[in-house]
N, C-alpha and C positions, 0 to 999 in steps of 0.2 A: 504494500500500500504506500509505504513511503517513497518509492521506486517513482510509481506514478502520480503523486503530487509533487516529485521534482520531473517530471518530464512533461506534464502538463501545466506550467504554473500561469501561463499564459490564458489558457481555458479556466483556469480557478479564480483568476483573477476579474476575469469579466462578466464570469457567472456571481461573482462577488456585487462586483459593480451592477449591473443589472438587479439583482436581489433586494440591495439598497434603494434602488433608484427607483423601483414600481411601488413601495410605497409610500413615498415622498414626490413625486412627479405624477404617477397616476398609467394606469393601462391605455388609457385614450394616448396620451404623450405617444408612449410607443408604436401605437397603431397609425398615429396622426404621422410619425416621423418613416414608418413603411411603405404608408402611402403614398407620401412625397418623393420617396426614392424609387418606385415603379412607377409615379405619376412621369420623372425625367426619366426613366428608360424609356420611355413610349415619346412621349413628345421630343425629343432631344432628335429620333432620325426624322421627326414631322420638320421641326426647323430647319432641319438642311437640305431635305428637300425645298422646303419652300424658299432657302437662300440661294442654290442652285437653279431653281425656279425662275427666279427675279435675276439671276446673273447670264441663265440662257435668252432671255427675252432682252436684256438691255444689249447681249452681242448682236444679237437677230436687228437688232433695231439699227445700228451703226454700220449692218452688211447694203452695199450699193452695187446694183445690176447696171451697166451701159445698157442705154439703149442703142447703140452702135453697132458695137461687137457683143454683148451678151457676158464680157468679163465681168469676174465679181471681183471688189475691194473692197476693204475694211478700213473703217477709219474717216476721218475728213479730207482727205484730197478731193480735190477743186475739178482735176481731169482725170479720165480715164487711165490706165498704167498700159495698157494694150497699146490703144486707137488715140490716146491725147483729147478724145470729146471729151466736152464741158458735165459734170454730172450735177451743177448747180441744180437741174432739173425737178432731177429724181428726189433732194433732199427738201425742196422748197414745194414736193407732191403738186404739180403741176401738171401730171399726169393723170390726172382726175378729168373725165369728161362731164361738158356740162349738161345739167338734165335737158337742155332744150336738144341738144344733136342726141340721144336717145329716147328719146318719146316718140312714139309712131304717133302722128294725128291719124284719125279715123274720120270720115266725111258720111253720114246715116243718107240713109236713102231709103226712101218708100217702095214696097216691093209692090205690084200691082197683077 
């Protein structure tokens, strides 16, 4: 027995601690303080995805297509790295058509 209280002093000592500590602090303490440590296993890989998230959407954002040649850049240059066109364009979304050149007008007509 005494073998095993010097080889485990570590376990005696926290089983110590803990024994002390439940009835001075309270069962809830301990359950409240479990729960908070499975509450960040779970949410901790939530936030990284969601930082990942937000860091693929802000590259996707800064990536520019010529309308020239179809090369992609990254970044803010001014002209293409291919073809040398201007990609102000693309960045200043100019490339939006307006609703008046895609609206079909329709003319009714009485059938008889």
């Amino acid at each position: 027995m005494h073998y095993f209280l010097r080889a485990n002093k570590n376990l005696l000592t926290y089983s110590l601690i803990i024994l002390l500590c439940i009835p001075i602090l309270g069962i809830n303490f301990f359950i409240s303080i479990l729960g908070n440590i499975l509450l960040l296993i779970f949410l901790i890989p939530l936030l990284l995805l969601l930082i990942i998230f937000i860091g693929f959407n802000f590259y996707k954002s800064k990536i520019n297509t010529c309308k020239n040649c179809g090369a992609v850049s990254v970044g803010l240059s001014e002209t293409c790295i291919n073809c040398g066109a201007s990609l102000e364009d693309i960045r200043k979304g100019n490339n939006l058509q307006k609703p008046s050149e895609s609206t079909i007008e329709v003319k009714a007509e009485e059938i008889k």
